[in-house]
C-alpha positions in Angstrom: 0.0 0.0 0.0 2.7 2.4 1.1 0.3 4.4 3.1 2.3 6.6 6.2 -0.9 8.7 6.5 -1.6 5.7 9.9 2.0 6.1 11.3 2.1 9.8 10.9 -1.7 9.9 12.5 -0.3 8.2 15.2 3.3 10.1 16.0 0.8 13.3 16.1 2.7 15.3 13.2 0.4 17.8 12.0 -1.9 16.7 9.2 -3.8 19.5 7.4 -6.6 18.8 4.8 -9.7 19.9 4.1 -13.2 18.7 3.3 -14.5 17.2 0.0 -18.4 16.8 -0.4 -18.9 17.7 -4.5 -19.3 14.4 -6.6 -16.6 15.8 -8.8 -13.5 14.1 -9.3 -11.4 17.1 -10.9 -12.3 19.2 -8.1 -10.9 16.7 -5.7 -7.8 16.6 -8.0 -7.2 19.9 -7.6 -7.6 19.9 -3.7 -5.0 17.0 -3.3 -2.3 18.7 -5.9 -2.2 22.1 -4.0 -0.4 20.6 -0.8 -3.1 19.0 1.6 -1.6 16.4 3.8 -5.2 14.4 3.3 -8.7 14.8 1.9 -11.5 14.4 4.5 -13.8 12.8 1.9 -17.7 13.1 3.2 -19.7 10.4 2.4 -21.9 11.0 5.6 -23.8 14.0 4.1 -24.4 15.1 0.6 -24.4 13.3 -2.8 -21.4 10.8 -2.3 -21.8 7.6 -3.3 -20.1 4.5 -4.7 -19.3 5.8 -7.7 -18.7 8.9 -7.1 -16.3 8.0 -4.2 -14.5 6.1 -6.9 -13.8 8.3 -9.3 -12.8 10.8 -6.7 -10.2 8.1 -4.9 -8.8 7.4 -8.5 -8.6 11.3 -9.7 -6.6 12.1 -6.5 -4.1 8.7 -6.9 -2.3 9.2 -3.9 -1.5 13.3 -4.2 -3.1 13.4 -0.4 -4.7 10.9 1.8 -8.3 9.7 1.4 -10.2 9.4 4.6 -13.4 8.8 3.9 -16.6 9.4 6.4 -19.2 6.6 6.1 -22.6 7.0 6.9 -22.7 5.4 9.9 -20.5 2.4 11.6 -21.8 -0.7 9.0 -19.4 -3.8 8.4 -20.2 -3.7 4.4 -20.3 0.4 4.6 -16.9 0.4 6.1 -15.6 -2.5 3.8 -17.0 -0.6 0.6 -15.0 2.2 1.3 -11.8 0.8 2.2 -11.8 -1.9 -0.6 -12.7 1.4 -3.2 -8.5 2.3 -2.0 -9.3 4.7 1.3 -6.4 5.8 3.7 -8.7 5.4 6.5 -12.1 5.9 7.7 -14.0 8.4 10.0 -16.6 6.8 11.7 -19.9 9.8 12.7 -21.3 9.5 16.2 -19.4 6.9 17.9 -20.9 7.6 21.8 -19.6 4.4 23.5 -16.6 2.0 23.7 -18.3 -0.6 22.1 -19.6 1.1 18.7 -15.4 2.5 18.7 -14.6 -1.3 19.4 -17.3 -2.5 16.3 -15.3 0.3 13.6 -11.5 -1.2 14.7 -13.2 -4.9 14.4 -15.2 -4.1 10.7 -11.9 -2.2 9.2 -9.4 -5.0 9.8 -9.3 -8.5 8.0 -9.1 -11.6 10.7 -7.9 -11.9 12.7 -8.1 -8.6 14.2 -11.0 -7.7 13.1 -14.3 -9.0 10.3 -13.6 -7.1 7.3 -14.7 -9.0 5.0 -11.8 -10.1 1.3 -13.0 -9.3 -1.9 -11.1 -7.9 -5.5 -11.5 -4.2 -5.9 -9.8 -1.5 -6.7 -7.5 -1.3 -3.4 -6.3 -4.6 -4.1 -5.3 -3.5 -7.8 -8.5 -5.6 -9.1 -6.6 -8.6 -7.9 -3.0 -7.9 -9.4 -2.2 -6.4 -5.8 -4.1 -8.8 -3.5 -1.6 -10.4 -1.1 0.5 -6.9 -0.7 -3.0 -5.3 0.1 -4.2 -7.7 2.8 -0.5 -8.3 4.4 -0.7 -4.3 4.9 -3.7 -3.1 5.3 -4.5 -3.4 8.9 -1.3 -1.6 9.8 -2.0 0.9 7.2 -5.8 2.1 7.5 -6.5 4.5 10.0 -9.6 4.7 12.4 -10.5 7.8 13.3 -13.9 8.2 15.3 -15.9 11.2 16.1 -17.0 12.6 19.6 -19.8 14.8 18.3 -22.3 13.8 21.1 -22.9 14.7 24.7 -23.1 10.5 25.2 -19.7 10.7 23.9 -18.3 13.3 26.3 -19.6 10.9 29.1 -17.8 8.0 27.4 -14.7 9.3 26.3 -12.3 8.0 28.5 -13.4 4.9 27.8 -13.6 5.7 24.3 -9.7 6.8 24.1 -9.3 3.4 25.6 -10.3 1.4 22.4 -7.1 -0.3 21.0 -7.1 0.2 17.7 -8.9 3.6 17.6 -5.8 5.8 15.7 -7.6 9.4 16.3 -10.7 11.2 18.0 -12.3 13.9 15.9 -14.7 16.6 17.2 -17.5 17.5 15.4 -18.1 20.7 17.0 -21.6 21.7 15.3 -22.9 18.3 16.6 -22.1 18.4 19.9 -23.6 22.0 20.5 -26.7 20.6 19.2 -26.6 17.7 21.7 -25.9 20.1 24.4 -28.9 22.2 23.1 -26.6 25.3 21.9 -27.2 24.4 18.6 -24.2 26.1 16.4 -22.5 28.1 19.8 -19.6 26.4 19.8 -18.4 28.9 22.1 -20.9 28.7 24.8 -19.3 27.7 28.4 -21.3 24.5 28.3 -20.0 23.2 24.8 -16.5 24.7 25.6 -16.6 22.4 28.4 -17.1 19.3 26.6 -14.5 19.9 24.7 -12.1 20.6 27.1 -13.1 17.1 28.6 -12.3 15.7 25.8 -9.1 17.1 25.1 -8.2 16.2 28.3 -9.2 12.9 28.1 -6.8 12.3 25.1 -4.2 14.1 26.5 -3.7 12.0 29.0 -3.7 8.6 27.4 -1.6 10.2 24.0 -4.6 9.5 21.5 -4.0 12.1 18.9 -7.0 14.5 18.4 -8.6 16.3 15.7 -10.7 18.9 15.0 -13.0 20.7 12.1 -13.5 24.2 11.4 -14.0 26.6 8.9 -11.3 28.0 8.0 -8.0 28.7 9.3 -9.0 31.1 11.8 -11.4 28.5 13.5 -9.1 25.6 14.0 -6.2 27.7 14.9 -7.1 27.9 18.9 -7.0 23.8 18.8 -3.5 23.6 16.9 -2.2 25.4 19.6 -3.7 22.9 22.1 -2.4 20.1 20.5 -4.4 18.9 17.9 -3.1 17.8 15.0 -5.6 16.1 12.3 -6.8 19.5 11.4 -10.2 19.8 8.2 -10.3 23.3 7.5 -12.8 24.8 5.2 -15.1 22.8 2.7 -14.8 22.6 -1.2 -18.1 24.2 -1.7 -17.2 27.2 0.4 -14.0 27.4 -0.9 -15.1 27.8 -4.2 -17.9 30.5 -3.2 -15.4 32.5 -1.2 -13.0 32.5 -4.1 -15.5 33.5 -6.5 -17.1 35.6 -4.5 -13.8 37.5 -3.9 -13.3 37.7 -8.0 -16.7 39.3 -8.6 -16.0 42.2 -5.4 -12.4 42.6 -7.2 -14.4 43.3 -10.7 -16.8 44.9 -9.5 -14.4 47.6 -7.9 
C-alpha cells in the first residue's frame, strides 16, 4: 500500500486537509495537488456515493490521503470504502466503547478484526491482493468522532479502544446535543471539549478537530491537535468566487 498517513496519525505530526463533499472528481484533484496532507472525503452528508467515491479516490491517486466518512459504523459500509482504496475511515457518532470497538473490528481482516476479502480497486482488481491484505491493517486508519454529549460521558473509555488511531470533534454536533445548537463557544460546549481534550491528552490518543477556515481551527493547533479539516470545497469555491466578482466589481 505504502500508506504513512496511519503512522504519521499516530506520531501526532500535523496533518492539514480539508473537506471534499462535491461528486466531482477534478475538483478533488485539484484539492490533493495544491499541498493538503489528506482529503476528508464526506460520504456521511451530501451526494457521495459508490461511484462517485470512486472516481474521486482514482482522480486524487495518492497526491493526499483519502479518509473517507461513512454514513454510519456498518461492516459492508466500512468494507466498501476501504476496498474502493481509502487511507482510512471516519466513523460519525461513535458515543460508547463498544460502537469504537465495532469500527477497529469491521476495518481489519481476521484476525483482528471481520472485514470482510473481496477484489477491488485497493487490491489493484486482484494484481495487488496479497501486498494489500499483508498491509492493510497496519496501514488504515480509524478515526472516530465525539460529536455527542453521550460521547463526552464515554470518552475516556472511548480513548481506551485499542485500535482507535484518532478522536475527531464534530463541534456543530455536539452543541446541538448540548442544546446550543451552532454556539460552539458557549461555556457548556467549551466544556465538553475541554473534557475531551483532556481525556486524550492524558492517554496520548491524537485529536482532531474541524472548522472553517483557518481562523477557527487555529485555537485547537495550539492545544495540540493535530488532524486539522479546514474549510469545505463548496465554500472554498464560493469564497473564491465571491472575492473575484467584489475585485471586478471595484
Amino acid at each position: 500500500m505504502a500508506n504513512d498517513f496511519r503512522a504519521r496519525l499516530k506520531k501526532r505530526e500535523m496533518l492539514l486537509g480539508t473537506m471534499v463533499t462535491l461528486p466531482s472528481p477534478p475538483a478533488a484533484e485539484v484539492l490533493a495537488s495544491l499541498g493538503f496532507d489528506w482529503l476528508f472525503i464526506d460520504a456521511e452528508h451530501g451526494p457521495l456515493g459508490t461511484n462517485e467515491l470512486l472516481g474521486i479516490l482514482t482522480a486524487v491517486n495518492r497526491r493526499a490521503a483519502c479518509v473517507v466518512r461513512v454514513p454510519s459504523c456498518e461492516p459492508v459500509q466500512i468494507a466498501k470504502v476501504l476496498d474502493l482504496g481509502a487511507d482510512g475511515i471516519i466513523v460519525p457518532q461513535v458515543n460508547t466503547p463498544q460502537q469504537a470497538a465495532d469500527a477497529v473490528r469491521f476495518a481489519r481482516y481476521p484476525p483482528e478484526g471481520s472485514r470482510g476479502v473481496g477484489l477491488a480497486r485497493a487490491h489493484g482488481y486482484g494484481s495487488k491482493f496479497k501486498e494489500y491484505v499483508e498491509s492493510a491493517n497496519s496501514e488504515i486508519a480509524v478515526i472516530v468522532q465525539a460529536e455527542h454529549s453521550t460521547a463526552v460521558e464515554n470518552i475516556d473509555a472511548i480513548a481506551h479502544v485499542p485500535g482507535v488511531d484518532a478522536i475527531l470533534l464534530g463541534p456543530y454536533d455536539l452543541s446541538a446535543s448540548l442544546g446550543k445548537m451552532g454556539q460552539i463557544d458557549h461555556p457548556v460546549v467549551v466544556a465538553a471539549i475541554r473534557k475531551v481534550t483532556d481525556a486524550c491528552r492524558g492517554v496520548g490518543m491524537p485529536l482532531g478537530y474541524f472548522g472553517v477556515n483557518a481562523a477557527a481551527v487555529r485555537p485547537y493547533v495550539e492545544r495540540g491537535y493535530t488532524l486539522i479539516v479546514a474549510g469545505v470545497d463548496t465554500t472554498l469555491l464560493a469564497g473564491a468566487a465571491r472575492a473575484l466578482l467584489v475585485e471586478l466589481r471595484e
